[in-house]
N, C-alpha and C positions, 0 to 999 in steps of 0.2 A: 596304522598297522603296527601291532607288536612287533617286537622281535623275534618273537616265538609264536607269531600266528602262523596260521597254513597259508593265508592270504601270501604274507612276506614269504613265505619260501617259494610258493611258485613263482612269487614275481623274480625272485633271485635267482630260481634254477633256469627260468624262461631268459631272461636277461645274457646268462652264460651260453646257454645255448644259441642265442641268435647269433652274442661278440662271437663267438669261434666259428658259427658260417658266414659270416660278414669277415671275417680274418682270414679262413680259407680261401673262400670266392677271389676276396681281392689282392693277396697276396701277390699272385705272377702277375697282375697288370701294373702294379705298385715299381715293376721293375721299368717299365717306359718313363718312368716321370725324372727329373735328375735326379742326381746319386743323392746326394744331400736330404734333398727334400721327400727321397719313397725310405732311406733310414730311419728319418721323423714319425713318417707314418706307420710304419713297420714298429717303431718303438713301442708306439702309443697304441697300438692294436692287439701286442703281446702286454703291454701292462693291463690294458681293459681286460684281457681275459685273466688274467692275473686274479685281478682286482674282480672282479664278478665272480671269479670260483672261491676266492677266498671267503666273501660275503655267503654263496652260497653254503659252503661247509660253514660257515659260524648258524647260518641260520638253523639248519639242518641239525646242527648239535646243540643247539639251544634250545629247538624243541625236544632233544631227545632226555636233554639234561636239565633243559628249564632254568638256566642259571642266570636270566636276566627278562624280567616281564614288564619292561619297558627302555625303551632309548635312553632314556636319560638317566637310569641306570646306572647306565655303561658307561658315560662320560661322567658322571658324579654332579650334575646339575637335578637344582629343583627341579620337580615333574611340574608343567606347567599343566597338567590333565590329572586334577588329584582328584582323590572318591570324594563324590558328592557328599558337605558337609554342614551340619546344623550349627551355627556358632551359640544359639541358644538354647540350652538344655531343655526349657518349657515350652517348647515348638510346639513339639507334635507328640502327645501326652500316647496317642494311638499306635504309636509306632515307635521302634527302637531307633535310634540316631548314632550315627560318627560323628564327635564333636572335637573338634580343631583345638589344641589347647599348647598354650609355650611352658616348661619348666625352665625355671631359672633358678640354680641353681647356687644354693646359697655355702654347700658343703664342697660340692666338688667345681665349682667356679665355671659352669660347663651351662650354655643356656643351646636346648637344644629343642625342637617342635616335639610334638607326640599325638594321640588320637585319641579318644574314650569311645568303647560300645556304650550307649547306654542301653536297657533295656523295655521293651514298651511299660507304659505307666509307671514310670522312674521319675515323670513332671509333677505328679500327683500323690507317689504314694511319699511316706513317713520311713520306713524301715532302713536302718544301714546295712549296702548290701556286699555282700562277700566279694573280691577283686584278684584277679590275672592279671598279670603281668606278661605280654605274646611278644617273645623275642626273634628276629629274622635271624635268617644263616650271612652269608656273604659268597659272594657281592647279594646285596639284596636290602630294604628299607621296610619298614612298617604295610608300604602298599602292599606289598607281596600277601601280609598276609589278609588285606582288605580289598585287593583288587583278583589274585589268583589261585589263595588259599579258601575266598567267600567267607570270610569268617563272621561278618554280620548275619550272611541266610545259616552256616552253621549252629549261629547262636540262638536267632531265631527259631530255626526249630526246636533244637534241642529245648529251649524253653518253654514254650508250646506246646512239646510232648511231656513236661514236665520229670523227663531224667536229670533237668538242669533246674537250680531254683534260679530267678533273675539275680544277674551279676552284673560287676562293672568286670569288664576286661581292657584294658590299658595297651598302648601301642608305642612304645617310646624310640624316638631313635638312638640307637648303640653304637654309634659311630660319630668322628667328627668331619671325615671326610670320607666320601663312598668310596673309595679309592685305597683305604686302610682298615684292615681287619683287628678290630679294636678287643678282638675276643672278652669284649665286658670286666676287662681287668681294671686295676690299678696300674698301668704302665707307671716303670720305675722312671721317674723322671717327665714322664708325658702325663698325659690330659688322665681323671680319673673317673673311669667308667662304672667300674664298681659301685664307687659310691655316688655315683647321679643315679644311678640303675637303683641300688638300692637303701637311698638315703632322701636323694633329693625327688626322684620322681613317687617313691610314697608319700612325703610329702605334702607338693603341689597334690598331685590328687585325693588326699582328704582334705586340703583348703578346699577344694572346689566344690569336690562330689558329696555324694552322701554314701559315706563307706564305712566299712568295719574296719577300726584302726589297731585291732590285736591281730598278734601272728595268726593265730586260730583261721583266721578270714581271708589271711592272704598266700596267693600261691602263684607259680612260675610256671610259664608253656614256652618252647621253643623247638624251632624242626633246625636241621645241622650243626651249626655254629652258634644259632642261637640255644638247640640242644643243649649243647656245650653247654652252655650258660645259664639255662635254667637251673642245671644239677650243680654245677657249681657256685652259684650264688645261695642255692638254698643251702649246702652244707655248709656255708663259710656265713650264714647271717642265719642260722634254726630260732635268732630270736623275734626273726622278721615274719619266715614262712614257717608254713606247715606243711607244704607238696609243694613238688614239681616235676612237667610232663617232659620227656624227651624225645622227639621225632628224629630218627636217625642222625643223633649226637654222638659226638665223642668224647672220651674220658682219663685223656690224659694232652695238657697244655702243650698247644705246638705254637713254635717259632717258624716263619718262612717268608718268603718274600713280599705276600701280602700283608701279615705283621710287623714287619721290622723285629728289632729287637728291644720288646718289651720291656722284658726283666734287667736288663743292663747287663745280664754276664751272672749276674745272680742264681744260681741253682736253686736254692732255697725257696726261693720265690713263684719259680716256677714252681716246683715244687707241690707249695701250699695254693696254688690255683692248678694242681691236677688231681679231681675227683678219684681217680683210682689210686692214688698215693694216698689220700686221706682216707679214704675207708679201709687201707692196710696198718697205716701208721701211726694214726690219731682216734683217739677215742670217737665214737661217729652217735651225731646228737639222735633224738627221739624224731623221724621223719620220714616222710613216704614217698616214696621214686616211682613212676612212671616210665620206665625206658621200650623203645618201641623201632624197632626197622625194620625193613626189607630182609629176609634171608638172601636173597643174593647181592645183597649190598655186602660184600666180602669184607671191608677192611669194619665196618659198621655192627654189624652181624658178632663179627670174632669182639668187639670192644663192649659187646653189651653181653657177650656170655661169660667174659672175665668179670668185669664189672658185678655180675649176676651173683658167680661163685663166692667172690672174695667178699663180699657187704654183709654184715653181722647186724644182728638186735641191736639198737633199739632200731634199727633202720630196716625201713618195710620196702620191699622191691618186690614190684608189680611187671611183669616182663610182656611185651605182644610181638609180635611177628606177623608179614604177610610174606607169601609164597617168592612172589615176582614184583618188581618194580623200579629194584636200583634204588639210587637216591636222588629224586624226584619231586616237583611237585605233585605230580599224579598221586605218588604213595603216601605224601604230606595229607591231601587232600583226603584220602581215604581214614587217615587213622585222626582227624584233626576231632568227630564230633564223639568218639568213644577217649580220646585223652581229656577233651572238657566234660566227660561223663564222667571221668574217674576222679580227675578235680574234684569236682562237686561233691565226691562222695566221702570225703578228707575233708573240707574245709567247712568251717562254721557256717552255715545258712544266714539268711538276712535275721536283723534284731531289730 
């Protein structure tokens, strides 16, 4: 059971409601037994109810908010239940594959796992093919967007229908511990994300794959945090990409409890990893934006119509909107196969 199944919620609301008739019911007989010993019980039947409503409100807003699509998630452990993976490229020439791949990391010293789509007859064909780069929000890992975003049947279609030409689209982890919100920087003094994101994991994936290794071919998708990071990696490296999609991202660098502090105290720094400062402050390179949320994603919403007004030439801003949804995988999932449709329509086809 997810955490965010229906399954788990009834079992969690069911659970509550039985501890608190089994805690009522037995409450006044609890007073015959010695003093000592109905305290004990008495303790342990207000913590069960405790502890069962608590689970059940985390369930209940995990579906509502979708911020965690697996247990181990939430404790920062390997998923021992990972998407089904081809470890050999030339498997199944018929069908598109997840293939399991490690960067190691020779610029930013950071060895960390990652995923490739590949796409059907990728075993056979010749052509270098055009590559995404699909960044998660936080809390959240690479599964999210192969187990709850569907991004292999996304791609699939869209390729099939041919709005998409076949791609590699890449799945890297952005964190070094699920536990810290690595916002895809350079932490001053910590591990650097930036450049595994965008030095070492391009990379390892033209060793491996059969890719287009000029900017033209390559480009960034991310929904929240990962958001975040598509838009800011591609303005801080225009000599890497050409686009990048934003799924209910934000657009200016935040410090808090689940970052730590980043930049060390450094202004500046922050600064130059917040997308809305640079396209006030800094000359802003030849490249095309994708930004997309919810209208009533409120704080989301307001960051992508500033974002909208203030962005000048050479920089092209594509804007979407859906009515209802918050920020959501529901709403992720909705806008996931028309932001790989706008990719495509920016970035170099196969060669």
């Amino acid at each position: 059971m997810a955490p965010d199944g229906e399954l788990t919620q009834i079992v969690a609301v069911t659970a509550t409601v039985l501890v608190a008739i089994v805690t009522a019911v037995g409450w006044d007989r609890l007073r015959d037994r010695a003093r000592g010993r109905a305290l004990v019980l008495r303790t342990i039947a207000v913590a069960a109810c405790v502890a069962t409503a608590v689970l059940a409100g985390f369930v209940t807003m995990d579906r509502t908010f979708e911020f965690f699509g697996n247990w181990t998630d939430i404790v920062g452990l390997a998923s021992a239940d990972e998407p089904a993976a081809a470890a050999d490229p030339g498997a199944d020439a018929a069908h598109s594959q997840i293939v399991p791949f490690a960067v190691h990391g020779m610029a930013s010293h950071l060895d960390l796992p990652a995923y490739a789509y590949l796409p059907a007859g990728y075993a056979t064909g010749t052509r270098r093919l055009p590559v995404v780069e699909a960044l998660d929000g936080f809390p959240g890992s690479p599964r999210v967007w192969l187990r709850s975003l569907l991004a292999q049947q996304v791609l699939d279609q869209e390729i099939a229908a041919h709005r998409i030409p076949p791609m590699v689209v890449v799945f890297p982890t952005q964190t070094v511990t699920a536990q810290r919100d690595s916002e895809c920087v350079d932490a001053v003094g910590g591990p650097a994300l930036d450049t595994f994101l965008t030095t070492d994991v391009p990379a390892a994936v033209e060793h491996r794959f059969r890719v287009r290794t000029d900017a033209a071919g390559w480009g960034l998708i991310g929904y929240s945090t990962g958001g975040f990071c598509a838009v800011n990696l591609a303005l801080r490296h225009p000599d890497r990409y050409a686009a990048a999609a934003s799924l209910s991202g934000y657009f200016s660098a935040i410090t808090d409890h689940t970052t730590g502090d980043l930049y060390r105290g450094s202004p500046q720094t922050r600064l130059e990893n917040s997308p809305l400062w640079r396209v006030t402050a800094l000359p802003v390179p030849s490249l095309a934006l994708y930004i997309a949320t919810a209208q009533d994603d409120r704080p989301g919403y307001t960051q992508l119509r500033r974002f909208a007004e203030v962005a000048k030439p050479p920089l092209r801003i594509t804007t979407a909107t859906i009515p209802v949804g918050g920020h959501s995988r529901k709403v992720w999932r909705q806008m996931a196969a028309p932001a790989f449709d706008w990719l495509a329509s920016w970035l170099a086809g196969p060669e």
